[in-house]
VEXFI-115148 format. One record per residue (C-alpha): x, y, z; residue in three letters; chain. Coordinates in steps of 0.5 Angstrom, whole numbers, plus 500, padded with zeros to 3 digits. Layout:
BEGIN
xx X yy Y zz Z residuo ALA cadena A
...
***
This chain:
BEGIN
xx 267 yy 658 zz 118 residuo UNK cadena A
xx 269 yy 665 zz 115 residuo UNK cadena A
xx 261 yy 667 zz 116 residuo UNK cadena A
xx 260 yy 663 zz 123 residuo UNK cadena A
xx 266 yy 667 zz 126 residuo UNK cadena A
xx 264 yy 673 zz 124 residuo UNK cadena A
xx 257 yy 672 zz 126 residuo UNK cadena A
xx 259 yy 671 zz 134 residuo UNK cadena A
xx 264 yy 676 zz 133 residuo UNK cadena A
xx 259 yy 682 zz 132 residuo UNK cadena A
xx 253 yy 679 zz 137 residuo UNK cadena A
xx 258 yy 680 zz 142 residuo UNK cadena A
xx 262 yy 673 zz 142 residuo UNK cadena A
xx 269 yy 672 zz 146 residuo UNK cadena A
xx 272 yy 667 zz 142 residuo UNK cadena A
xx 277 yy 663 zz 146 residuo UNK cadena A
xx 279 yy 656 zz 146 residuo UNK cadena A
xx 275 yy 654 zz 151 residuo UNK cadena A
xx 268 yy 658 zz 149 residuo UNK cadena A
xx 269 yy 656 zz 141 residuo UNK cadena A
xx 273 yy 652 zz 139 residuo UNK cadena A
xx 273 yy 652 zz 131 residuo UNK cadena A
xx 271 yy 660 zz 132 residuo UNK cadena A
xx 278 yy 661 zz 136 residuo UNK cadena A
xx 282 yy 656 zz 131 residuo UNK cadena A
xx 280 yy 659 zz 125 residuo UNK cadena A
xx 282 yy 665 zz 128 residuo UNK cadena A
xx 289 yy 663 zz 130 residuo UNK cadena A
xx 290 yy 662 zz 122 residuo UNK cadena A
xx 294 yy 669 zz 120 residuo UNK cadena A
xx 291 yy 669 zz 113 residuo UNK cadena A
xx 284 yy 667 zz 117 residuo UNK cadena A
xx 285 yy 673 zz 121 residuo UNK cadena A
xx 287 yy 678 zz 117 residuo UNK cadena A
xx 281 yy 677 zz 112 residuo UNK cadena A
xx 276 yy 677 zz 119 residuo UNK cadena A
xx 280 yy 683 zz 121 residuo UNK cadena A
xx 279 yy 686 zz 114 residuo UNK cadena A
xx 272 yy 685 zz 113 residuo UNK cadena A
xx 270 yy 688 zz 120 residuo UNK cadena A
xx 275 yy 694 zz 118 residuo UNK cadena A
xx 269 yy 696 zz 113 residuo UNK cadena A
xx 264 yy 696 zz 119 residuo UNK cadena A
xx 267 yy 700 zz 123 residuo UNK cadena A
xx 270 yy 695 zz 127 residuo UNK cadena A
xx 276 yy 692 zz 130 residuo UNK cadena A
xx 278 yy 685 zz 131 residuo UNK cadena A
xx 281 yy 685 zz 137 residuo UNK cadena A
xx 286 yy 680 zz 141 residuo UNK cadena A
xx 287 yy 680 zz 149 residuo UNK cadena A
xx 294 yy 677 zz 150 residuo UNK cadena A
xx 292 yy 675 zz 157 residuo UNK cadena A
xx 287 yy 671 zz 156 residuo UNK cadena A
xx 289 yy 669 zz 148 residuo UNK cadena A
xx 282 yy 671 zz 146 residuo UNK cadena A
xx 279 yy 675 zz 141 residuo UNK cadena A
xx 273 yy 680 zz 140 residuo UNK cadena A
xx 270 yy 686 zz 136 residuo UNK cadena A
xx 270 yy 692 zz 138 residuo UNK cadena A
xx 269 yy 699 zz 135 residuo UNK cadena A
xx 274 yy 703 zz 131 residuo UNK cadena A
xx 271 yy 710 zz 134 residuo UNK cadena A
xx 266 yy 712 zz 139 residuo UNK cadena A
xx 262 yy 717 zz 136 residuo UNK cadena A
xx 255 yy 719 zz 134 residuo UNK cadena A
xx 253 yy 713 zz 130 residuo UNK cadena A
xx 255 yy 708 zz 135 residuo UNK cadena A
xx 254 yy 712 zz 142 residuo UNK cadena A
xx 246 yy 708 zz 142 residuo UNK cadena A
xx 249 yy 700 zz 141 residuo UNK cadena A
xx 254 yy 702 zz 146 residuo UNK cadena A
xx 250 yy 705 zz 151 residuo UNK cadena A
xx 246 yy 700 zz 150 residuo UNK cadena A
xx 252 yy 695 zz 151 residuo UNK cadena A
xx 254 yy 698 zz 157 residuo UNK cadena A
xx 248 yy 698 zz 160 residuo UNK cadena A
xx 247 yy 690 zz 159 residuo UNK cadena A
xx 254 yy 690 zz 163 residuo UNK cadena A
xx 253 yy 694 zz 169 residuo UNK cadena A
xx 246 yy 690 zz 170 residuo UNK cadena A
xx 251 yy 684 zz 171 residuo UNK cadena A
xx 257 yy 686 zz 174 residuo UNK cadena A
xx 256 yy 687 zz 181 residuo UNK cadena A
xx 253 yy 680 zz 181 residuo UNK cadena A
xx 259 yy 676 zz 177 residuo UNK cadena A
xx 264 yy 680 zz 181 residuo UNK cadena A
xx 260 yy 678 zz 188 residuo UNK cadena A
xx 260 yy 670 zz 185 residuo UNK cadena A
xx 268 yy 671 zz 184 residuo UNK cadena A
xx 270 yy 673 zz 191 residuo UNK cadena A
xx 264 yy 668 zz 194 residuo UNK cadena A
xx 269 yy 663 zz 189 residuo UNK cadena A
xx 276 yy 665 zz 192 residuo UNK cadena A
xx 273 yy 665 zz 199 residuo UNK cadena A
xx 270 yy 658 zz 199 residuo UNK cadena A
xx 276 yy 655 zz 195 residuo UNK cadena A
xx 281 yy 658 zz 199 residuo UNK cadena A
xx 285 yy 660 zz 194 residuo UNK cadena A
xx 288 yy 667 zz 191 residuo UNK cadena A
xx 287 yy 665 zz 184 residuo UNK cadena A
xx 283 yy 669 zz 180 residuo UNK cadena A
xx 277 yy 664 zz 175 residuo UNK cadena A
xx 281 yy 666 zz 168 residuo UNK cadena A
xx 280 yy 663 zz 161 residuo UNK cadena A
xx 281 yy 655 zz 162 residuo UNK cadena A
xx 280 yy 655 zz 169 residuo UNK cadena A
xx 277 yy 649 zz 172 residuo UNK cadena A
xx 271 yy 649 zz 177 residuo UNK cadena A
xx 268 yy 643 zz 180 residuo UNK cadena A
xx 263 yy 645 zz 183 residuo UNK cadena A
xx 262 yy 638 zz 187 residuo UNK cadena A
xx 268 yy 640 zz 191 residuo UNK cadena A
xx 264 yy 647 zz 193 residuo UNK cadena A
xx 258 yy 643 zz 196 residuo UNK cadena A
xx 262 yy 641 zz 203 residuo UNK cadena A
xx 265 yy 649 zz 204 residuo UNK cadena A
xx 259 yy 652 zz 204 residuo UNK cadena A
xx 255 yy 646 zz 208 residuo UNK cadena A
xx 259 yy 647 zz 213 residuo UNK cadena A
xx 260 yy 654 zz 213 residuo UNK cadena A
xx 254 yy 659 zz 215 residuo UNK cadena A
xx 258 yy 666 zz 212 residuo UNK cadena A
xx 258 yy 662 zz 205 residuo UNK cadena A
xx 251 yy 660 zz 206 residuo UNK cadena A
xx 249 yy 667 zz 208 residuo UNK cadena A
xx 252 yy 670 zz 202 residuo UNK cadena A
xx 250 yy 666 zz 196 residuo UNK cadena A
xx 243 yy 667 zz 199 residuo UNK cadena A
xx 243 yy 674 zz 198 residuo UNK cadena A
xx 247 yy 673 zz 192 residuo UNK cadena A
xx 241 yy 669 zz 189 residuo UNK cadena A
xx 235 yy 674 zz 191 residuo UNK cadena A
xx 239 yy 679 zz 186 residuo UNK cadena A
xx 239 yy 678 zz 177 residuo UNK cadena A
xx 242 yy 675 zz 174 residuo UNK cadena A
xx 242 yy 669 zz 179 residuo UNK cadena A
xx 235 yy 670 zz 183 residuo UNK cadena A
xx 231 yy 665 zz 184 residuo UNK cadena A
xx 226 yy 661 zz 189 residuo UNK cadena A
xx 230 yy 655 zz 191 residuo UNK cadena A
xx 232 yy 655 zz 199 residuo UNK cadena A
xx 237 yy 648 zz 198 residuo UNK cadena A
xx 244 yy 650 zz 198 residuo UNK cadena A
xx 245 yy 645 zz 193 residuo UNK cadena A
xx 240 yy 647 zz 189 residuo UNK cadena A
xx 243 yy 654 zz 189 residuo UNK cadena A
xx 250 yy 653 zz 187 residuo UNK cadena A
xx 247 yy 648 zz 182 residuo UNK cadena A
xx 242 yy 655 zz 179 residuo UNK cadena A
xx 248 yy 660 zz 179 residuo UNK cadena A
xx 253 yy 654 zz 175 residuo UNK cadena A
xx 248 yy 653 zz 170 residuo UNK cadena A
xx 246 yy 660 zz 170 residuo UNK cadena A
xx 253 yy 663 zz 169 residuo UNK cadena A
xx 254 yy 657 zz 163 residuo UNK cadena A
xx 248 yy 660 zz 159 residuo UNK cadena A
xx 251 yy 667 zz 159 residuo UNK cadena A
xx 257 yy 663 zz 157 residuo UNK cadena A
xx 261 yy 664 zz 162 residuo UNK cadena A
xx 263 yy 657 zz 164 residuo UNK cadena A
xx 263 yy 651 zz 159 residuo UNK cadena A
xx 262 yy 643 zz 160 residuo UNK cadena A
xx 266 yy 638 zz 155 residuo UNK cadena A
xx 260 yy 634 zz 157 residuo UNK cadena A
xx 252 yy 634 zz 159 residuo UNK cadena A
xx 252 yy 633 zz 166 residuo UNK cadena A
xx 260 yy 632 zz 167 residuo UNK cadena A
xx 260 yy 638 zz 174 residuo UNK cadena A
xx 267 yy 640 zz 171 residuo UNK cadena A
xx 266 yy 647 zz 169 residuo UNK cadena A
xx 272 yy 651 zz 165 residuo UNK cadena A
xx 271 yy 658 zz 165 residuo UNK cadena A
xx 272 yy 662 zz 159 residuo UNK cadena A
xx 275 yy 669 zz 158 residuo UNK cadena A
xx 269 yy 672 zz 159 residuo UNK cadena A
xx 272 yy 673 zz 166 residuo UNK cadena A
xx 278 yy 676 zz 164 residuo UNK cadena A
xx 273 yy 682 zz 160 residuo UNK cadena A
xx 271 yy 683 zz 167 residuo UNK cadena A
xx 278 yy 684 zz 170 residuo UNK cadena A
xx 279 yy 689 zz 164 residuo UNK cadena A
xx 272 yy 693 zz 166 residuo UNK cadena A
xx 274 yy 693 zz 173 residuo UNK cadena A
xx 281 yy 696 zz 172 residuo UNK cadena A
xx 277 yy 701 zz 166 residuo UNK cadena A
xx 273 yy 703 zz 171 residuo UNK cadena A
xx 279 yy 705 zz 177 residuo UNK cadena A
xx 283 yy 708 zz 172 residuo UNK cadena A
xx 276 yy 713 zz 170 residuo UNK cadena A
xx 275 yy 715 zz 177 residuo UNK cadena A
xx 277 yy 722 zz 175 residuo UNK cadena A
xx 274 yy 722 zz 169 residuo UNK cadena A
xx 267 yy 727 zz 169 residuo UNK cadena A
xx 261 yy 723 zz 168 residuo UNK cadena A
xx 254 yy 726 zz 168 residuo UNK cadena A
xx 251 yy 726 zz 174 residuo UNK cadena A
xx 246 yy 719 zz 174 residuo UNK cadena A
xx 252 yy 716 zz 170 residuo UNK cadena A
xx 257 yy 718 zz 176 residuo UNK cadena A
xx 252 yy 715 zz 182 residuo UNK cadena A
xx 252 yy 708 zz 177 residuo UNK cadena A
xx 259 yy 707 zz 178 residuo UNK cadena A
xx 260 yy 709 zz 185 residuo UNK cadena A
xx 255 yy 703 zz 185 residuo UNK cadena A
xx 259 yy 699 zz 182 residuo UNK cadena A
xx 266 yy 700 zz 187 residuo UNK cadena A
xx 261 yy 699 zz 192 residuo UNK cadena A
***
């Protein structure tokens, strides 16, 4: 367990309980952890631990010039993504009619989404645009269909996962609360000097 933990934790693997379970309970063993944390120690790397969301991943130690290309790279992968999700988190707050954030061990069914956005053209008018833009663009027109692409599209990306094939209960991962920590990183950095197409980038991303 020791080598499968370490593997997901450095290709970028949240581990919560929801996500991966053996992973997160391995974790939880302090004499476990402390000899993951070592080992990524050596590697430069911290084994880090997100209280809010009781989840752990890697991060670096320090950024500099033996970095700065992975983290550029890691950083552009997200940007491609953010928008979108956090599109999906507020077209998912609407037709919920609910003030709670999607975190960590949240309960999605996506069956009970399907009558909001039928009978309400707004909804319908957003999710349409949100699946003409990446990572949820596709070419089906039924609402359904498209609800159905995005849920399975945010399982792939391990955003959402199902106790069951087939089972429409979605339980969220704390890939969502990463999220929530870039959005309050990036309104904390607003008066943080960036080069000029980084700056244009982030301004895209506050809207």
């Amino acid at each position: 367990m020791f080598k499968q933990t370490v593997q997901q934790l450095l290709t970028g693997a949240i581990i919560c309980e929801t996500s991966f379970a053996d992973e997160f309970e391995y974790l939880k063993a302090e004499e476990n952890n402390q000899r993951v944390g070592d080992f990524l120690s050596n590697l430069d790397r911290d084994l880090t631990y997100m209280d809010s969301a009781d989840a752990y991943y890697c991060t670096f130690k320090q950024v500099d010039d033996s970095n700065t290309a992975e983290l550029s790279a890691l950083f552009s992968e997200m940007r491609s993504t953010f928008r979108p999700l956090v599109e999906f988190l507020e077209l998912l707050l609407t037709a919920t009619q609910t003030d709670l954030p999607l975190r960590a061990k949240s309960v999605v069914n996506i069956n009970e989404l399907f009558d909001p956005f039928e009978h309400d053209q707004t909804l319908r008018d957003q999710l349409r645009r949100l699946t003409s833009i990446k990572p949820f663009k596709t070419n089906k027109l039924e609402t359904r269909e498209q609800l159905v692409f995005i849920f399975h599209k945010l399982e792939e990306m391990r955003y959402l996962v199902r106790k069951n094939t087939g089972s429409s209960r979605y339980y969220a991962t704390a890939r969502f609360d990463i999220i929530y920590l870039l959005i309050e990183f990036l309104n904390d950095s607003e008066q943080v000097e960036l080069p000029e197409n980084e700056q244009h980038q982030q301004e895209e991303l506050l809207f």
